[in-house]
C-alpha positions as CSV (number, residue, x, y, z in Angstrom):
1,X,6.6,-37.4,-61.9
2,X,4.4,-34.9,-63.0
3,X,3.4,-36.9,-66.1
4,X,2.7,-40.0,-63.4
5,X,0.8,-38.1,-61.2
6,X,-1.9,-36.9,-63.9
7,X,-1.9,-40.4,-65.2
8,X,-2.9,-42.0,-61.3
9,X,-5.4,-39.2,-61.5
10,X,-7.3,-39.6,-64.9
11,X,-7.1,-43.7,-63.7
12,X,-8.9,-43.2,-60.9
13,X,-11.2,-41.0,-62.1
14,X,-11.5,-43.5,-64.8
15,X,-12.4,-46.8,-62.3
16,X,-14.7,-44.0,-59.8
17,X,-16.8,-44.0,-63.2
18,X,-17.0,-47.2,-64.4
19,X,-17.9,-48.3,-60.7
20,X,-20.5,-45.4,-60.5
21,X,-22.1,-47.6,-63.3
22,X,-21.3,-51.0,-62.4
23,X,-25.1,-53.3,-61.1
24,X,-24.0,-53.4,-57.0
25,X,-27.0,-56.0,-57.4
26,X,-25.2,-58.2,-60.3
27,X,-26.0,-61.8,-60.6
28,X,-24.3,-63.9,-63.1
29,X,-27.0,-66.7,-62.7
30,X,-29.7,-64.4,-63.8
31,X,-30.8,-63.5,-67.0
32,X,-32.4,-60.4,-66.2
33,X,-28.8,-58.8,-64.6
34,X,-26.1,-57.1,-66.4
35,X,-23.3,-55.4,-65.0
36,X,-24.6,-52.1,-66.0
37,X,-28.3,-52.4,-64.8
38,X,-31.3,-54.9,-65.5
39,X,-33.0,-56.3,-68.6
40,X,-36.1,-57.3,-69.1
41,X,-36.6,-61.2,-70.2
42,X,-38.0,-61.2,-74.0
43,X,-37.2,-58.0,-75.4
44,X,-33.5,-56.6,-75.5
45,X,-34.6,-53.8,-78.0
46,X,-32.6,-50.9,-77.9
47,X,-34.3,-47.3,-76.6
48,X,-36.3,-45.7,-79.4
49,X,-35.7,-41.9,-80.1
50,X,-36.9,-39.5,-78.2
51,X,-36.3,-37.1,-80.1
52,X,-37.6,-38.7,-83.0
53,X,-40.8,-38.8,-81.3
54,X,-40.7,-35.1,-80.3
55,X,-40.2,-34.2,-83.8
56,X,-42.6,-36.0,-85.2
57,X,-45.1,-34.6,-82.4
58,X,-43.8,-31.1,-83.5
59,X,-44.1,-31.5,-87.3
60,X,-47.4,-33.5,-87.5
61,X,-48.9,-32.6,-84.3
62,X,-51.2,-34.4,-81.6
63,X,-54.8,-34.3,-80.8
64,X,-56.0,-31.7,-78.6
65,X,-57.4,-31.5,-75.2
66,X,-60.7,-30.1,-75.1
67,X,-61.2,-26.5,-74.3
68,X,-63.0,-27.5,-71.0
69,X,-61.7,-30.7,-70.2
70,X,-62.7,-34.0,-70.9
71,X,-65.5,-34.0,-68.5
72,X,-64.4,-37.1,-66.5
73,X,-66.5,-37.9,-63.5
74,X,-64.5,-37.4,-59.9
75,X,-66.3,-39.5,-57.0
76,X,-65.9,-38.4,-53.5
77,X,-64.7,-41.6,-51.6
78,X,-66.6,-42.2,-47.9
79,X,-63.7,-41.1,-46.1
80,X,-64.9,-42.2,-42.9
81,X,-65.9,-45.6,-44.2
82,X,-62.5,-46.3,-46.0
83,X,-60.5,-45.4,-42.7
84,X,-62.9,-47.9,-40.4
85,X,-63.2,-50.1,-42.8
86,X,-61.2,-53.7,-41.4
87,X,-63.6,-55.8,-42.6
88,X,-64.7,-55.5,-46.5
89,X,-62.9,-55.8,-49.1
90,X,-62.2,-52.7,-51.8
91,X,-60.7,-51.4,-54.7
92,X,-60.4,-47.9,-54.5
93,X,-59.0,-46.1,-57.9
94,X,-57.2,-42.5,-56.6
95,X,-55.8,-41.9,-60.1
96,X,-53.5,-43.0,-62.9
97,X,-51.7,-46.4,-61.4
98,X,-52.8,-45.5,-57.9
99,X,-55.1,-47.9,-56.4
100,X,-56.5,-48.2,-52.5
101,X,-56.8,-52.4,-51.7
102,X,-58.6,-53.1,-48.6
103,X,-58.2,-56.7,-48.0
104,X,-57.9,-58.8,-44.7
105,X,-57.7,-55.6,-42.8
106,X,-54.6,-54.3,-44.7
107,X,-54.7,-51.2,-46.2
108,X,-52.4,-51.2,-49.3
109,X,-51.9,-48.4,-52.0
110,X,-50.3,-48.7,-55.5
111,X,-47.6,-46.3,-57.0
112,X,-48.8,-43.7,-55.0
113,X,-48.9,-40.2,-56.6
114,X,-51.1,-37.7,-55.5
115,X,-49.1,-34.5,-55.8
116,X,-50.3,-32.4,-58.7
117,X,-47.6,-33.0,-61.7
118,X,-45.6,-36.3,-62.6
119,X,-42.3,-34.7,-62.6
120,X,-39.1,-33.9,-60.9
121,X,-40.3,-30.5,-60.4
122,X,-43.2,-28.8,-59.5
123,X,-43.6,-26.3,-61.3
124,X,-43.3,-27.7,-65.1
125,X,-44.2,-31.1,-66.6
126,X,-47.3,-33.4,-67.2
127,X,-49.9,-32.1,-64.8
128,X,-53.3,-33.5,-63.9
129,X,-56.3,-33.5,-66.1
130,X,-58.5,-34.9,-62.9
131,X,-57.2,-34.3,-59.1
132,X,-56.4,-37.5,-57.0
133,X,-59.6,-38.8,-55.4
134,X,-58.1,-38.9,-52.0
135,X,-55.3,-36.6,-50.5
136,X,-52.8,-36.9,-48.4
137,X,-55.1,-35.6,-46.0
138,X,-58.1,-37.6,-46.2
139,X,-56.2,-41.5,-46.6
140,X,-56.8,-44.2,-44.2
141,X,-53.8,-45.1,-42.5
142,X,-51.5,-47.1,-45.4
143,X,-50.1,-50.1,-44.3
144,X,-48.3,-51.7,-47.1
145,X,-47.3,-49.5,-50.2
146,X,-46.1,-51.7,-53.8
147,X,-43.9,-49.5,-56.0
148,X,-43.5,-50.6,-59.4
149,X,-40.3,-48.7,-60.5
150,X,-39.4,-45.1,-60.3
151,X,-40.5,-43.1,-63.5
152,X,-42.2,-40.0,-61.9
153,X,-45.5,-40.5,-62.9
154,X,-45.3,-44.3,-60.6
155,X,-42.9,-43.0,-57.7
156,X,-43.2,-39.3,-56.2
157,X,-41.6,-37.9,-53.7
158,X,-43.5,-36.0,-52.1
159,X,-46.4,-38.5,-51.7
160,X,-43.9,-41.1,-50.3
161,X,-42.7,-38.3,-47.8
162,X,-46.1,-37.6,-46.4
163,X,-47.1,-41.2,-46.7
164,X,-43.7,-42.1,-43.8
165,X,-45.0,-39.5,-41.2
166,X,-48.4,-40.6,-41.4
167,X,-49.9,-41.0,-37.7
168,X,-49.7,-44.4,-37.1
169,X,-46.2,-44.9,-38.1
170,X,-45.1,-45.6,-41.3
171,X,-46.3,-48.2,-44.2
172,X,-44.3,-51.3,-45.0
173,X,-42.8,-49.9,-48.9
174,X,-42.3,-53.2,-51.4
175,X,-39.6,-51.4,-54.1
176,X,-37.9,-53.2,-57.2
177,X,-34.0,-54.1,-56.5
178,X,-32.1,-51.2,-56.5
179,X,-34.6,-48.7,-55.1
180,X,-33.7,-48.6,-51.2
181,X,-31.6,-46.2,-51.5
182,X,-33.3,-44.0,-52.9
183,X,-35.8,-44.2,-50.1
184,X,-32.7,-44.5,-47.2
185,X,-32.1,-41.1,-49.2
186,X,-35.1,-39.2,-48.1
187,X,-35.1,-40.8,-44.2
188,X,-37.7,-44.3,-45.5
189,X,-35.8,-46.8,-43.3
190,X,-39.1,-48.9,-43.6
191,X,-38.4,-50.9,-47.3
192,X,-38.1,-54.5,-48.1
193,X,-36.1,-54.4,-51.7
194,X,-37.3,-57.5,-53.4
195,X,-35.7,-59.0,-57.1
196,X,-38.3,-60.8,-59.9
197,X,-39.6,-63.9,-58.3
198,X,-38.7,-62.8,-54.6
199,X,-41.6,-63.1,-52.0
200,X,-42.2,-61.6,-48.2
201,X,-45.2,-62.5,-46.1
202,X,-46.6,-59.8,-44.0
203,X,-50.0,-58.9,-42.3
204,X,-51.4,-62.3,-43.1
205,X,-50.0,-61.5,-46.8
206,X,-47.9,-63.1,-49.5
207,X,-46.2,-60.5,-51.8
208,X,-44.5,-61.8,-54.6
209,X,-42.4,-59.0,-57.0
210,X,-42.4,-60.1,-60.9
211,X,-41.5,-59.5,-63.8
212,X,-42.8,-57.3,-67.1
213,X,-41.5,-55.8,-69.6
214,X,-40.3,-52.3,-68.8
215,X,-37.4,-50.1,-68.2
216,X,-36.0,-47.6,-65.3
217,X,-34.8,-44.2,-64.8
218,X,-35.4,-40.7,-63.1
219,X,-32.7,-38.8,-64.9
220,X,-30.7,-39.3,-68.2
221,X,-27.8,-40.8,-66.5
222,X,-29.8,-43.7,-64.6
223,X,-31.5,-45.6,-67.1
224,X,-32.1,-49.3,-66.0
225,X,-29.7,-49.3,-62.9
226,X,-32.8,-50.4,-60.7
227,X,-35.5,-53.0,-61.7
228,X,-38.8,-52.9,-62.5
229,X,-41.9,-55.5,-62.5
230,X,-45.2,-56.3,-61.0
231,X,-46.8,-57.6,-57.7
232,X,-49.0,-60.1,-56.8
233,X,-50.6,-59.9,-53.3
234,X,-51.9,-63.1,-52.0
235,X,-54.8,-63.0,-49.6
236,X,-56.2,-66.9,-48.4
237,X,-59.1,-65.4,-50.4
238,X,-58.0,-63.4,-53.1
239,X,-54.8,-62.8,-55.7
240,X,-54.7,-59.5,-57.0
241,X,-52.5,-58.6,-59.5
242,X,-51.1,-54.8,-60.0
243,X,-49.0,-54.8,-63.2
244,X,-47.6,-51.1,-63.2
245,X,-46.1,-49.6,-66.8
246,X,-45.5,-52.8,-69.4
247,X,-45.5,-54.1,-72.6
248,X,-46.9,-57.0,-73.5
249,X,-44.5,-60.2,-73.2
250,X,-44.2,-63.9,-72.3
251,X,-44.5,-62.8,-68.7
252,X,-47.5,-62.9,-67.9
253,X,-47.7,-66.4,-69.1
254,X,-45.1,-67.2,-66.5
255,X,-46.6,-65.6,-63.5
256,X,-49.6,-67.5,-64.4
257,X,-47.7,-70.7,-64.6
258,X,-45.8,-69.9,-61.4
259,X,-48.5,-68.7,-59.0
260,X,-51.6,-69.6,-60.7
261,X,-54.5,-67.6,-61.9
262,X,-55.7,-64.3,-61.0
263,X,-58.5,-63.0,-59.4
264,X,-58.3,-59.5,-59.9
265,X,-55.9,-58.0,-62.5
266,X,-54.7,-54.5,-62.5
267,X,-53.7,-53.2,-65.6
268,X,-52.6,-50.4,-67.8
269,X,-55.2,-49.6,-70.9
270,X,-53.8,-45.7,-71.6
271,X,-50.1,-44.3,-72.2
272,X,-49.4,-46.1,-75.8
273,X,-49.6,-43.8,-78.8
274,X,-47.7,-44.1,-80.5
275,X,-46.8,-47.5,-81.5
276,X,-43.7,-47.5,-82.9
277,X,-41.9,-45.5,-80.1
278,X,-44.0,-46.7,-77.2
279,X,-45.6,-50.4,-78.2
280,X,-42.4,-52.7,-76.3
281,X,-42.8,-50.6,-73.0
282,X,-46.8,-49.3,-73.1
283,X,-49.8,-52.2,-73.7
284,X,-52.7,-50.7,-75.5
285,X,-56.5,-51.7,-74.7
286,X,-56.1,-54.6,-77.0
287,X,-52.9,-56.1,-75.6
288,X,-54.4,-55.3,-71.7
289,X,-57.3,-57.8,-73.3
290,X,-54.6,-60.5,-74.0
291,X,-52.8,-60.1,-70.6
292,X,-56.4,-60.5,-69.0
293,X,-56.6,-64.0,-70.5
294,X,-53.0,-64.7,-70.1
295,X,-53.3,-64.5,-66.6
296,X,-56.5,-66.5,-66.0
297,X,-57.8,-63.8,-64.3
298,X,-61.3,-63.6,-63.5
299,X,-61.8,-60.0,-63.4
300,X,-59.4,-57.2,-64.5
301,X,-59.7,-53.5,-64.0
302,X,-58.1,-50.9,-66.6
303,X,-55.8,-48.6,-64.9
304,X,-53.0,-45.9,-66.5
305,X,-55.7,-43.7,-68.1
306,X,-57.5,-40.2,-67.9
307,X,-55.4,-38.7,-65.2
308,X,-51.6,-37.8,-67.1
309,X,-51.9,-36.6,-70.5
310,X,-48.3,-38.4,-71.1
311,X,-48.5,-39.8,-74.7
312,X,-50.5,-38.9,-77.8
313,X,-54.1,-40.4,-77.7
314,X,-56.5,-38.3,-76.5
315,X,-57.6,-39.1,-73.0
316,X,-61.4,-40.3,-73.3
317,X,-59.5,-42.9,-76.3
318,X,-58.5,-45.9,-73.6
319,X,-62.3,-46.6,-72.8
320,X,-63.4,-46.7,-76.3
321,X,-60.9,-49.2,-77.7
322,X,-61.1,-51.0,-74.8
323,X,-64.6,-51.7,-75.3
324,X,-63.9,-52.9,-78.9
325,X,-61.3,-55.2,-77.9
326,X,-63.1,-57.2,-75.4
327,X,-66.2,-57.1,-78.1
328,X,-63.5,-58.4,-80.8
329,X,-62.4,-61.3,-78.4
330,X,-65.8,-62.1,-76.7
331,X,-65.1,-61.1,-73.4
332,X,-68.2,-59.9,-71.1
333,X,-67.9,-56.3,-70.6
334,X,-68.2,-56.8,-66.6
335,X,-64.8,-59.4,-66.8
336,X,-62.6,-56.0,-67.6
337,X,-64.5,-53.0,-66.1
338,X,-63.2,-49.3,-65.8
339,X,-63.6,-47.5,-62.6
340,X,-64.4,-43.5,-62.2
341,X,-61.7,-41.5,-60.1
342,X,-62.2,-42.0,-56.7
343,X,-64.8,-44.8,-57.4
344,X,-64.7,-47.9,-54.6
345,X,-66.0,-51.4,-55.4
346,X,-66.9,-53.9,-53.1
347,X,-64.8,-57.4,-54.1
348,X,-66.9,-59.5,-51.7
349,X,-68.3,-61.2,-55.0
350,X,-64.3,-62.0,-56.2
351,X,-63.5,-63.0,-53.0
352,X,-66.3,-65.4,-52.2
353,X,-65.6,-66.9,-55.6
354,X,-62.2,-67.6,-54.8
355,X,-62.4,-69.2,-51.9
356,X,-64.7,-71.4,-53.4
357,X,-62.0,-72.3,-55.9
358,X,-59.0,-72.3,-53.5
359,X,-58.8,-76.0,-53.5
360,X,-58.2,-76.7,-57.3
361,X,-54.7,-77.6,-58.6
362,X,-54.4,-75.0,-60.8
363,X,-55.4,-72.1,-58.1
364,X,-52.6,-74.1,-55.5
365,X,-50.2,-74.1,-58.1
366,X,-47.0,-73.0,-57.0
């Protein structure tokens, strides 16, 4: 009886773990589900050392930052302007993949991190080389907030705390399948969970979740239970594209097929270095490039640079490769333009454009 008992016990135990890792979210029909977690759609590559990488950055070393900084210029946004502002359209860069969009009177903000280190503690990890452009503090009122996927450098918790008891009320959060919880968690009842290819409408907005070529996790134990991807935000006048981390893959071929060409692309041109460990999950400045054209898109702005110091290229590298990439495939400097932290551009020449073009087949595409 004895014998039995321990038996019933280590089955259990057994079946409480395999259903602590079985996909709650599993779909047979698609591809991208497994019963463990989500894949992405061209690459089923195995995760590269770690350690190897550490050892290598131990026994070979990696550049330097410089003794007083890389000197990067840190713009003070019109606060005022930004939280009256209903009417123009912006593109607000706060730091690393955190953008402000100001578009039909929405207010909508990008990975939002603007706590000092990208980790799950304060007080160790990658901390920032420039300060976010805005604080918590000094935002307009955020409407609608797109999460990419939950490393800590894309998804902090203390800046999606603050950001649900802003006055106001609090913003509508897009999140990758799998990520509500984590929000239900820390008291964010305000979420619409969304798989690749899924679409909402809200605030005069269409905002489609889609797929790139990443992977998920906030602690060993997690690692691709909830999904990852892109969004595209549909304005009548305007389809912005905000890529988060990827690599580059067939993807973005398929977004373009499926919803047409892009107005403004948002994408990563820092974090890669190097190769061999990071190239399926980190574009560098030359695959960004390919993306852009990929896409269609008619303008693209390099993001994912000069705020983390995560990888090994030096900081100031992204800009400088970037700008020998687009020489290399003969793309105008102004198509694929950097931004200073806490710069804001006025997209009234994008959006003007695209209206124009609204009516062609390709741009209707669906």
């Amino acid at each position: 009886m004895k014998f039995s008992s321990i038996m019933m016990l280590c089955a259990t135990c057994v079946l409480l773990l395999a259903a602590s890792r079985s996909n709650p979210h599993y779909n047979p029909a698609k591809s991208h589900h497994t019963q463990s977690g989500f894949r992405n759609n061209y690459s089923h590559q195995e995760k590269q050392s770690f350690w190897k990488w550490q050892w290598e950055r131990w026994t070979h070393g990696v550049p330097e930052n410089p003794p007083g900084g890389y000197g990067f210029a840190l713009l003070q946004p019109d606060v005022a302007f930004l939280a009256s502002n209903r009417v123009e359209p912006t593109l607000t860069w706060i730091g690393h993949a955190t953008l402000l969009l100001q578009v039909g009177g929405v207010n909508i903000l990008t990975d939002p991190h603007l706590t000092e280190r990208a980790s799950p503690v304060s007080f160790a990890g990658p901390k920032r080389q420039v300060p976010p452009a805005l604080s918590l503090d000094n935002l307009p009122r955020i409407d609608v907030v797109v999460v990419s996927h939950n490393h800590y450098d894309h998804l902090d918790a203390g800046t999606v705390t603050r950001l649900n008891r802003q006055a106001g009320g609090p913003p509508r959060f897009f999140v990758p399948l799998g990520l509500k919880a984590w929000f239900a968690s820390r008291g964010v009842e305000n979420v619409s969970e969304l798989d690749w290819w899924d679409h909402l409408q809200h605030m005069g907005l269409a905002i489609h979740f889609v797929p790139v070529q990443h992977w998920s996790a906030r602690s060993p134990w997690d690692r691709n239970e909830t999904l990852w991807g892109g969004w595209v935000i549909e304005h009548p006048a305007l389809r912005f594209f905000f890529s988060g981390d990827t690599g580059y893959s067939k993807d973005f071929a398929d977004i373009r097929s499926r919803l047409g060409p892009i107005d403004l692309a948002a994408l990563p041109v820092g974090c890669y270095e190097p190769r061999w460990f990071m190239k399926e999950n980190h574009v560098n400045p030359e695959e960004s490039v390919q993306i852009h054209r990929d896409l269609g898109a008619r303008r693209s702005v390099g993001i994912h640079w000069g705020t983390f110091r995560l990888t090994d290229e030096r900081l100031d590298e992204p800009p400088k490769k970037l700008t020998e990439a687009l020489a290399a495939a003969g793309i105008p400097a102004e198509q694929f333009f950097l931004m200073k932290h806490g710069e804001t551009r006025n997209l009234d020449f994008l959006m003007s454009a695209a209206a124009d073009e609204a009516a062609q087949p390709e741009r209707a595409a669906r």
